[in-house]
N, C-alpha and C positions, 0 to 999 in steps of 0.2 A: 781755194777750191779743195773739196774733200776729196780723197784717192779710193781707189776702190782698192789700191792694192797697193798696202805701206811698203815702205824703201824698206831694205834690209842691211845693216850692216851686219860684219861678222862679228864683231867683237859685243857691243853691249848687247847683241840679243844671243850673244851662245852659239850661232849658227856657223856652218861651215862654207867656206869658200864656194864648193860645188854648191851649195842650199844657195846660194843667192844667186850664183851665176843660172841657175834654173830658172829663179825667180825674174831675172831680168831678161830672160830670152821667152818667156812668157808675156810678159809687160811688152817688149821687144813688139811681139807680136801681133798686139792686140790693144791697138792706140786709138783705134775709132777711123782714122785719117788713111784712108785704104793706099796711098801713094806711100807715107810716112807708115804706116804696117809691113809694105814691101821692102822699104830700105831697112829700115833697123831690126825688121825680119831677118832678111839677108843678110845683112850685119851680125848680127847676135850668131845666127847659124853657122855662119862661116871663123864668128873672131872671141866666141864667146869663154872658151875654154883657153883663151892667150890670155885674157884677160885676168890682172890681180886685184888687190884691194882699190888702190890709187885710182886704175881704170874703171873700175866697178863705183866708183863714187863718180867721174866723169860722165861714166852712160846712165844714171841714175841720176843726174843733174839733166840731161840733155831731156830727159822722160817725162822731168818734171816743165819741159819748157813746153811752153801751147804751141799746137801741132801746125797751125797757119805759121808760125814764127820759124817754127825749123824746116820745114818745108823751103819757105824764102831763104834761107841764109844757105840751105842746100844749093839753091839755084843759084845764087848770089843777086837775088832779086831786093836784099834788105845786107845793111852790114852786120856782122856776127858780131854781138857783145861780149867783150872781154871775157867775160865769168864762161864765156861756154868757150873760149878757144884753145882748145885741150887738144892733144896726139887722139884720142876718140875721137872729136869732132873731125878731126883731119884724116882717121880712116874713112871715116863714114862720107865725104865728101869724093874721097878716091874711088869708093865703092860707086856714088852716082856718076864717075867721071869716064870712068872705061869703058871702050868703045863695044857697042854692043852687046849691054847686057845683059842677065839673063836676071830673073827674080825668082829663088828658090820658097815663098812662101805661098 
């Protein structure tokens, strides 16, 4: 599937850590899948700036994953595969887990 909006690392493209953490709190926001917009919306806005290289490759794997898929494993409706079970995936699971919450996008 073509991206409308290529991954960024900081190193072979020159970019700066804050440039992609933009870049993926953008992406973050803007995934088609309006449930899946909300969390990683939320996500991004609240954890985006914790985030280092190591992480910034974890939510840019998750990005790349089709939105029905993370959606399910959100809910634990499908089992999460290996390659995504990352301290990312495991915030973003916390963020759907607490009790009434709020959706800041």
């Amino acid at each position: 599937m073509e991206r409308y909006i290529n991954s960024m690392s900081t190193a072979p493209n020159g970019g700066s850590i804050e440039v992609r953490r933009k870049q993926l709190l953008f992406r973050c926001q803007r995934r088609g899948f309006k449930e899946v917009d909300l969390i990683f919306g939320t996500f991004a806005a609240r954890e985006i700036d914790t985030l280092d290289d190591a992480a910034c490759d974890q939510l840019d794997a998750l990005l790349e994953a089709p939105d029905q898929d993370v959606f399910a494993w959100l809910k634990g409706e499908k089992p999460l595969p290996e390659a995504y079970d990352t301290p990312v995936f495991a915030r973003l699971k916390a963020l759907c887990s607490r009790e009434d919450p709020t959706w800041n996008v």
